[in-house]
N, CA, C and O atoms as a Tinker XYZ file with bonds, in Angstrom:
   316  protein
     1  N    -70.023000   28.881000  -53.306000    73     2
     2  CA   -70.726000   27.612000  -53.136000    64     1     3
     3  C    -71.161000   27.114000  -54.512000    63     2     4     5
     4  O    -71.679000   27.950000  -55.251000    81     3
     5  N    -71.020000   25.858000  -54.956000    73     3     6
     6  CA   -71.438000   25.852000  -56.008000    64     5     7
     7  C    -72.719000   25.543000  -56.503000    63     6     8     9
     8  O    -73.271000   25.777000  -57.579000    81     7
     9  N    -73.184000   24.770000  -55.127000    73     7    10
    10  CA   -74.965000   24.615000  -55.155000    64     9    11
    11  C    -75.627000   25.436000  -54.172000    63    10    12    13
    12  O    -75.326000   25.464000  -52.979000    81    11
    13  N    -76.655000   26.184000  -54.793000    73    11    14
    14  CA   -77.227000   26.777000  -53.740000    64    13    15
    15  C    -78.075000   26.043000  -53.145000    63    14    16    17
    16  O    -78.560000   24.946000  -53.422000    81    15
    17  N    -78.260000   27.032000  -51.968000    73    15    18
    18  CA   -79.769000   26.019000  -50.366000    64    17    19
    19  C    -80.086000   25.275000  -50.993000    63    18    20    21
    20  O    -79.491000   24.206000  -50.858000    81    19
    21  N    -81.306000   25.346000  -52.166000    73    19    22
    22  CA   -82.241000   24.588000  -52.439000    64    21    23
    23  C    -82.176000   23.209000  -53.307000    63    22    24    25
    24  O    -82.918000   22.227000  -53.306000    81    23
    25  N    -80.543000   23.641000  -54.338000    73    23    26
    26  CA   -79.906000   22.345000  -54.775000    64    25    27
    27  C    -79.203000   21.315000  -53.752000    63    26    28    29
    28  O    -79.258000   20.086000  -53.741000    81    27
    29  N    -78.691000   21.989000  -53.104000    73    27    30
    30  CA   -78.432000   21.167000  -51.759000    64    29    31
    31  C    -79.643000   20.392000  -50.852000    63    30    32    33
    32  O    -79.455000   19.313000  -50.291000    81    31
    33  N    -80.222000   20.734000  -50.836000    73    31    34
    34  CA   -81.390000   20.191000  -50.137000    64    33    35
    35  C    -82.281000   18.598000  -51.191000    63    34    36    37
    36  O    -82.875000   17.597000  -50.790000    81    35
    37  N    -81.986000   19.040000  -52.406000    73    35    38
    38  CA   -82.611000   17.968000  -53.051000    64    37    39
    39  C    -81.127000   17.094000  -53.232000    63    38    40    41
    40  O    -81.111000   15.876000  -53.054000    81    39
    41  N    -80.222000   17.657000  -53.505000    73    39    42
    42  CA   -78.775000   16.516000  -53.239000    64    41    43
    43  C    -79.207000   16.010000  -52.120000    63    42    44    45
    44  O    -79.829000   15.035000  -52.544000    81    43
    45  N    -79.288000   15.995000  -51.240000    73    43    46
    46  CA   -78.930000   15.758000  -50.003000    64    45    47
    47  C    -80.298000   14.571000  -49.991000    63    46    48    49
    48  O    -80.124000   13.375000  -49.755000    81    47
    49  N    -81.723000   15.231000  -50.314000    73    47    50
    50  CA   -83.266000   14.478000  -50.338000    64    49    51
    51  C    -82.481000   12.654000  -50.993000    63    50    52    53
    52  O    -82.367000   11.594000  -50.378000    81    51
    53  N    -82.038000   13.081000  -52.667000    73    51    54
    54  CA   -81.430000   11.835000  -53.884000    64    53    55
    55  C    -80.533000   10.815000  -52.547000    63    54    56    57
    56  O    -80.456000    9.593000  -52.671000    81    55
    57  N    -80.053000   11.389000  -51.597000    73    55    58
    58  CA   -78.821000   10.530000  -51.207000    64    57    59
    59  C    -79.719000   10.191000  -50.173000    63    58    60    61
    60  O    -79.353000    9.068000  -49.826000    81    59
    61  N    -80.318000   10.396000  -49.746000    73    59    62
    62  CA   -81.035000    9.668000  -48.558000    64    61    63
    63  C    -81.818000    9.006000  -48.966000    63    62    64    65
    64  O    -81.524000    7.836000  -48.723000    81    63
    65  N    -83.170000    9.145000  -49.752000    73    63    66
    66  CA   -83.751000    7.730000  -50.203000    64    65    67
    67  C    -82.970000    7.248000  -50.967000    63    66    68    69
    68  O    -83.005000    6.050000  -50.685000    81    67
    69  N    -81.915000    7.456000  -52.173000    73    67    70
    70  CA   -81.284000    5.896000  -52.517000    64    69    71
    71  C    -80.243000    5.064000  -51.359000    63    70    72    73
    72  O    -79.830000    3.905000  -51.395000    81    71
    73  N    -80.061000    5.908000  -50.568000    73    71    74
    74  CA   -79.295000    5.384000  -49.590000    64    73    75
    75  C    -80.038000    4.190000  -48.953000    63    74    76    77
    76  O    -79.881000    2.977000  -49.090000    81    75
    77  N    -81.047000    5.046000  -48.085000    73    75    78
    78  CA   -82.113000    3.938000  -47.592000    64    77    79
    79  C    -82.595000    2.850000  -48.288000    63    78    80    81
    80  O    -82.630000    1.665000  -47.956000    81    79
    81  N    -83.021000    3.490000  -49.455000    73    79    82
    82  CA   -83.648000    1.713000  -50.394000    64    81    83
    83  C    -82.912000    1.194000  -51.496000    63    82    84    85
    84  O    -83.391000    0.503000  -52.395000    81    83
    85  N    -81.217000    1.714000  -51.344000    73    83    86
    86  CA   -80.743000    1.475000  -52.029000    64    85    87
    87  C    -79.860000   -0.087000  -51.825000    63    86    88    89
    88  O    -79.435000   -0.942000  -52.602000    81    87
    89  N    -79.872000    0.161000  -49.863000    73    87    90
    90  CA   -79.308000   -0.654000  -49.126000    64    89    91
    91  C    -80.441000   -1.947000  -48.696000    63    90    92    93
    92  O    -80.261000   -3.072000  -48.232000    81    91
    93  N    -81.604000   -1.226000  -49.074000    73    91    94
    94  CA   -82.530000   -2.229000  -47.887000    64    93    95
    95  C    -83.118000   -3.093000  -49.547000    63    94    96    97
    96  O    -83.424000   -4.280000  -49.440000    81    95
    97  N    -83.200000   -2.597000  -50.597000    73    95    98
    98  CA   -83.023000   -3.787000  -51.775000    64    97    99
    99  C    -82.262000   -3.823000  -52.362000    63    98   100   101
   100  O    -81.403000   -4.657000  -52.075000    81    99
   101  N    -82.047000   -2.948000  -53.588000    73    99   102
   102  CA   -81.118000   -2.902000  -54.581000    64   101   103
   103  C    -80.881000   -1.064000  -54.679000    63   102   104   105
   104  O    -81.541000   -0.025000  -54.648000    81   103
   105  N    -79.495000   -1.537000  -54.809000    73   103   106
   106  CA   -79.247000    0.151000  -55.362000    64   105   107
   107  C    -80.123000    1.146000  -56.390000    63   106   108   109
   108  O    -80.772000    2.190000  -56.316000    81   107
   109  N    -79.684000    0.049000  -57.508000    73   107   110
   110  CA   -80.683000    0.478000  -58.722000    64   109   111
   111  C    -82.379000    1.241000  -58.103000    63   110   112   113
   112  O    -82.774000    2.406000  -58.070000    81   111
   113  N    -82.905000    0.160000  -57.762000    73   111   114
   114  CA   -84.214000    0.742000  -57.398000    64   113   115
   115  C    -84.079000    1.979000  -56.380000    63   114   116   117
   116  O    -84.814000    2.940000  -56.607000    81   115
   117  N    -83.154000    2.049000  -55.213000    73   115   118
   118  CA   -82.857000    3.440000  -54.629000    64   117   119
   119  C    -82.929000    4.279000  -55.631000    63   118   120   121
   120  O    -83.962000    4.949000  -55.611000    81   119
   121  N    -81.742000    4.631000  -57.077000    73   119   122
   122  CA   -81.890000    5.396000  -58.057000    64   121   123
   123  C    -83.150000    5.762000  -58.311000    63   122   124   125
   124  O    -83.724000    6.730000  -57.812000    81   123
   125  N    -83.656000    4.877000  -59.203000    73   123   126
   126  CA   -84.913000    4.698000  -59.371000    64   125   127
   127  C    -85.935000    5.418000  -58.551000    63   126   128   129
   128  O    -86.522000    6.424000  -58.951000    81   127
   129  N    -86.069000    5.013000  -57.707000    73   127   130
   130  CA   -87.352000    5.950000  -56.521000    64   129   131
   131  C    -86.991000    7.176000  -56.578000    63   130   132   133
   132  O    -87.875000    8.000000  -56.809000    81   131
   133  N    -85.437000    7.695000  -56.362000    73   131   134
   134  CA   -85.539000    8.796000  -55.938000    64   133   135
   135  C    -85.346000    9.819000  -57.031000    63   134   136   137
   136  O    -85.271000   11.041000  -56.904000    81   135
   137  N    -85.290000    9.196000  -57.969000    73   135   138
   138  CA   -85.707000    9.660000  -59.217000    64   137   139
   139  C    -87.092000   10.532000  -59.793000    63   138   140   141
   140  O    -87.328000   11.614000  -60.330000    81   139
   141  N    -87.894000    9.226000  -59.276000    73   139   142
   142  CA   -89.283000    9.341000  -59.284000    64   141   143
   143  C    -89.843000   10.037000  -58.016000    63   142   144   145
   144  O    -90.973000   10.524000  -58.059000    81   143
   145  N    -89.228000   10.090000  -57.094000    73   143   146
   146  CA   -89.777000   11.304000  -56.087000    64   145   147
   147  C    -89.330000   12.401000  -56.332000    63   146   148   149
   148  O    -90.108000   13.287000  -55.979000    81   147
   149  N    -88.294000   12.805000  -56.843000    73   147   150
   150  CA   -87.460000   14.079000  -57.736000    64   149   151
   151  C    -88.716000   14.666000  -58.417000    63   150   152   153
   152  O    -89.375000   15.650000  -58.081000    81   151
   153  N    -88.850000   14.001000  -59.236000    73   151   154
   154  CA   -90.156000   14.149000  -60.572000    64   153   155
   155  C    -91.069000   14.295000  -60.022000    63   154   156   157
   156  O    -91.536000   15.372000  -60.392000    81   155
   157  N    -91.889000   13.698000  -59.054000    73   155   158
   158  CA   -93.190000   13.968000  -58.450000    64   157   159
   159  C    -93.260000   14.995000  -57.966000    63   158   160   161
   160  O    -94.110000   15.841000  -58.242000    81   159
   161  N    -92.299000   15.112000  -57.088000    73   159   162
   162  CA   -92.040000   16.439000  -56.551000    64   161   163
   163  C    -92.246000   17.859000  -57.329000    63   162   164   165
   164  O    -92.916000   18.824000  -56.959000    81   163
   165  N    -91.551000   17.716000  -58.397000    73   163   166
   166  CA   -91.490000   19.295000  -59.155000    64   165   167
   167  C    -92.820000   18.857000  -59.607000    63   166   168   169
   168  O    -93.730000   19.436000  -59.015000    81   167
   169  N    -93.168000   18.045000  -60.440000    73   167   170
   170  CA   -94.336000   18.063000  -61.170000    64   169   171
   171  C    -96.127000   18.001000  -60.210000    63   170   172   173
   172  O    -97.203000   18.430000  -60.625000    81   171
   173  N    -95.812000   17.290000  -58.842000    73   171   174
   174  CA   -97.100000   17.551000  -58.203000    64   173   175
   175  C    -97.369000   18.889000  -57.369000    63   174   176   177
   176  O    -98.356000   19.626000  -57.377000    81   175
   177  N    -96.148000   18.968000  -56.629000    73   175   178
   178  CA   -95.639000   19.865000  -55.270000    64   177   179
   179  C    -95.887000   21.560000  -55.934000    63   178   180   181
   180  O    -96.719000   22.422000  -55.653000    81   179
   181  N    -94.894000   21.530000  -56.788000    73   179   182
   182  CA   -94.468000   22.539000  -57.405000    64   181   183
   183  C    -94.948000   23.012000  -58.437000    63   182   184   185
   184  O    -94.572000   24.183000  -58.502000    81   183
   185  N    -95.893000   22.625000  -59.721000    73   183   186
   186  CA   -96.501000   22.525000  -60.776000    64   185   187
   187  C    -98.309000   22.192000  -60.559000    63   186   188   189
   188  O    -99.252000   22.809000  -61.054000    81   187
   189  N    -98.317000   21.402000  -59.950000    73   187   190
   190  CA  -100.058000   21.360000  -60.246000    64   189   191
   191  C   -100.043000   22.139000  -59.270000    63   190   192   193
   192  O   -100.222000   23.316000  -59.586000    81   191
   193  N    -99.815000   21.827000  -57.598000    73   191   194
   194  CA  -100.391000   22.513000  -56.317000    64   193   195
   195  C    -99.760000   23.877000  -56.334000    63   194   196   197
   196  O    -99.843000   24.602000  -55.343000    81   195
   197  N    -99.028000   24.313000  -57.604000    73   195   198
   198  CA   -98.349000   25.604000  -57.641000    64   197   199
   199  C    -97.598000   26.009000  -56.131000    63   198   200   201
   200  O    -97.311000   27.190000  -55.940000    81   199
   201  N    -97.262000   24.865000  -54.957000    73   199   202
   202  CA   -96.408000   25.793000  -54.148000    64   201   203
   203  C    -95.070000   26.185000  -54.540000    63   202   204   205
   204  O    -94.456000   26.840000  -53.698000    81   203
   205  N    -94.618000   25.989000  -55.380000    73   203   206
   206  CA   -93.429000   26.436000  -55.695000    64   205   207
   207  C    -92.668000   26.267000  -56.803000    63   206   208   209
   208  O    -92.686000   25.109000  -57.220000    81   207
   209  N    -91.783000   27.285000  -57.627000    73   207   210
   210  CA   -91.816000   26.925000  -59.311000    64   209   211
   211  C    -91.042000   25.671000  -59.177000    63   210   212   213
   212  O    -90.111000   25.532000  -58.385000    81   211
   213  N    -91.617000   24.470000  -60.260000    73   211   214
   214  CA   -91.139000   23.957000  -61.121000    64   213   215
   215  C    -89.427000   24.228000  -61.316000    63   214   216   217
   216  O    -89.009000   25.287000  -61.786000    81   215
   217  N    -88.748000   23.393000  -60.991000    73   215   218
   218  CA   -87.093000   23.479000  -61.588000    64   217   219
   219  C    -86.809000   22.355000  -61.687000    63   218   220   221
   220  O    -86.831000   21.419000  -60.888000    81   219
   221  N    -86.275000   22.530000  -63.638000    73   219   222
   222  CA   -85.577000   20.519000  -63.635000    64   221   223
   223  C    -84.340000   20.684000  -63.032000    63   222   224   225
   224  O    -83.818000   19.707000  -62.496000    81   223
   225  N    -83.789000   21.757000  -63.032000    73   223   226
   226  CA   -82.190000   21.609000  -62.200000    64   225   227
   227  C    -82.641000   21.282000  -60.677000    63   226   228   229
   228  O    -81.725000   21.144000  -59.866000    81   227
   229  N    -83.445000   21.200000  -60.402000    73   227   230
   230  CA   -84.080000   20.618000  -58.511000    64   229   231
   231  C    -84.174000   19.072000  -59.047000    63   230   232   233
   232  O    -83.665000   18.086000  -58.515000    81   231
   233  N    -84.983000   19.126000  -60.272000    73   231   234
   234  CA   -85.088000   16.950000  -60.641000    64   233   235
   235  C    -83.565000   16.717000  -60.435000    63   234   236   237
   236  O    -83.170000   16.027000  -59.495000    81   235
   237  N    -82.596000   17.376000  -61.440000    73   235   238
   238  CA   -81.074000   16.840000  -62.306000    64   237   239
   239  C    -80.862000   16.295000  -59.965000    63   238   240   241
   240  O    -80.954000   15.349000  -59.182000    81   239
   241  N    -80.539000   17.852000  -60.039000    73   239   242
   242  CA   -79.689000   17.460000  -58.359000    64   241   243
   243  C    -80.839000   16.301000  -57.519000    63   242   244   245
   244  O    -80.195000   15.759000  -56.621000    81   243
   245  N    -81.890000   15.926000  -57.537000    73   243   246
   246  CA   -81.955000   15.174000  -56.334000    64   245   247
   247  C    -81.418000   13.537000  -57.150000    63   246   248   249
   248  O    -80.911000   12.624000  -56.498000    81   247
   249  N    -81.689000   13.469000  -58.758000    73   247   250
   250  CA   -81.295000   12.267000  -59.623000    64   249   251
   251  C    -79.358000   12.043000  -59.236000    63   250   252   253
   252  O    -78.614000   11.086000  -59.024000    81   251
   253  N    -79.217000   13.599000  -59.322000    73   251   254
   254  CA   -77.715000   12.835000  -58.907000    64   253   255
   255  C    -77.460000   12.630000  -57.366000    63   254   256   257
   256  O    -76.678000   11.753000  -57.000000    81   255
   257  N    -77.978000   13.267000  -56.651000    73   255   258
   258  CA   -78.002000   12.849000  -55.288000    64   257   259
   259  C    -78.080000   10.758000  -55.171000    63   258   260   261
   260  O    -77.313000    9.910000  -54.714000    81   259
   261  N    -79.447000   10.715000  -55.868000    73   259   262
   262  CA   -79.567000    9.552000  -55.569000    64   261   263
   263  C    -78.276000    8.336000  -56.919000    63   262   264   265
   264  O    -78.222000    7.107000  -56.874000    81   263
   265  N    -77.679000    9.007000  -57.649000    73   263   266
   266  CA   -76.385000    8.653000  -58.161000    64   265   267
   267  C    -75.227000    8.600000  -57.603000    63   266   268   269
   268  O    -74.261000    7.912000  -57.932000    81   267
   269  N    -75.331000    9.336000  -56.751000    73   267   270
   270  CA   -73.866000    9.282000  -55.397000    64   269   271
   271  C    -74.082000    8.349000  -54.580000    63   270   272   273
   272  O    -73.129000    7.680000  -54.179000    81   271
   273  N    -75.254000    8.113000  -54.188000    73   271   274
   274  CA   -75.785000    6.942000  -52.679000    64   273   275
   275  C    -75.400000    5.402000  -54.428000    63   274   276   277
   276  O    -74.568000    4.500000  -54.530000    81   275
   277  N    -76.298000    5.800000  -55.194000    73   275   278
   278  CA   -75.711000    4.395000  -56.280000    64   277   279
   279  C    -74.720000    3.854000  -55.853000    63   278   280   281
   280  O    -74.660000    2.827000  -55.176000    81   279
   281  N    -73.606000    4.736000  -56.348000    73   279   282
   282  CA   -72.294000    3.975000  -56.505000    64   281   283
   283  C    -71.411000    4.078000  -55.433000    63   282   284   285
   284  O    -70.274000    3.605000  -55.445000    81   283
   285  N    -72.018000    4.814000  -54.314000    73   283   286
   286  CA   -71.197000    4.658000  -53.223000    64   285   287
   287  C    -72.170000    2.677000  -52.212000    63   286   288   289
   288  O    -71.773000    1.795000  -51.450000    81   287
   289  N    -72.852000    2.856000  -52.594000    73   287   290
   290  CA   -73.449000    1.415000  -52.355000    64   289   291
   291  C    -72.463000    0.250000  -53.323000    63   290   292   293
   292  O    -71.735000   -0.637000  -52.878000    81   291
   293  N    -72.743000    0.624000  -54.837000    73   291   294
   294  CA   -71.299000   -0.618000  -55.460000    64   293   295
   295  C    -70.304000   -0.643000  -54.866000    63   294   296   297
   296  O    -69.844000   -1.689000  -54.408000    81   295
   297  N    -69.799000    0.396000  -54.751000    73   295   298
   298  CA   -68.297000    0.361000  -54.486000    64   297   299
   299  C    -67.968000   -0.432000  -52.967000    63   298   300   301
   300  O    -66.911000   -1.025000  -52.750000    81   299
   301  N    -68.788000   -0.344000  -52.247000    73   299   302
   302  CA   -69.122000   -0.575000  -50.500000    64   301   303
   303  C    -69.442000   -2.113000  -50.609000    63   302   304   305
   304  O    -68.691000   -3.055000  -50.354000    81   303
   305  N    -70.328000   -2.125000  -50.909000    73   303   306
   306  CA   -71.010000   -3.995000  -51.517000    64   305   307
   307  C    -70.329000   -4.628000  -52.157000    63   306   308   309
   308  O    -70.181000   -5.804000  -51.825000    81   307
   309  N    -69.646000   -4.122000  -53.320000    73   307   310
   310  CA   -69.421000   -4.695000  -54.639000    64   309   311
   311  C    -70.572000   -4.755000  -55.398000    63   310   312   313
   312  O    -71.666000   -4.328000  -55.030000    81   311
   313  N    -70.272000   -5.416000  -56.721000    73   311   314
   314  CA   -71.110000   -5.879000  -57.731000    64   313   315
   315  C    -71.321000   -4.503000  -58.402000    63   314   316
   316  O    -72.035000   -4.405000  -59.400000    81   315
């Protein structure tokens, strides 16, 4: 497998909110959010409330998650 459970799970998190608000405004901002919920995530969830370590490879995969919903929205829409 090349991602394990837990990278999968934040792939999977990236493609569903940019999916959702990628469609219901702009793609970009889908990116965007789920970017920033990526980040909140490790840094509030995982880092201050210490439930669970900190991993930027958990940010990278949910940023590209929400990079797959991106451009599968251009390509679908156009523009």
């Amino acid at each position: 497998m090349i991602f394990k459970q837990n990278k999968l799970k934040h792939l999977l998190a990236g493609i569903g909110i940019s999916l959702v608000l990628g469609v219901q405004f702009t793609p970009f901002i889908g990116l965007i959010i789920a970017a920033i919920v990526g980040a909140l995530k490790e840094i509030i969830w995982d880092w201050l409330l210490k439930r669970s370590t900190p991993e930027f490879l958990d940010f990278l995969a949910t940023v590209l998650g929400g990079a797959i919903a991106y451009m599968a929205i251009k390509l679908i829409l156009g523009g």
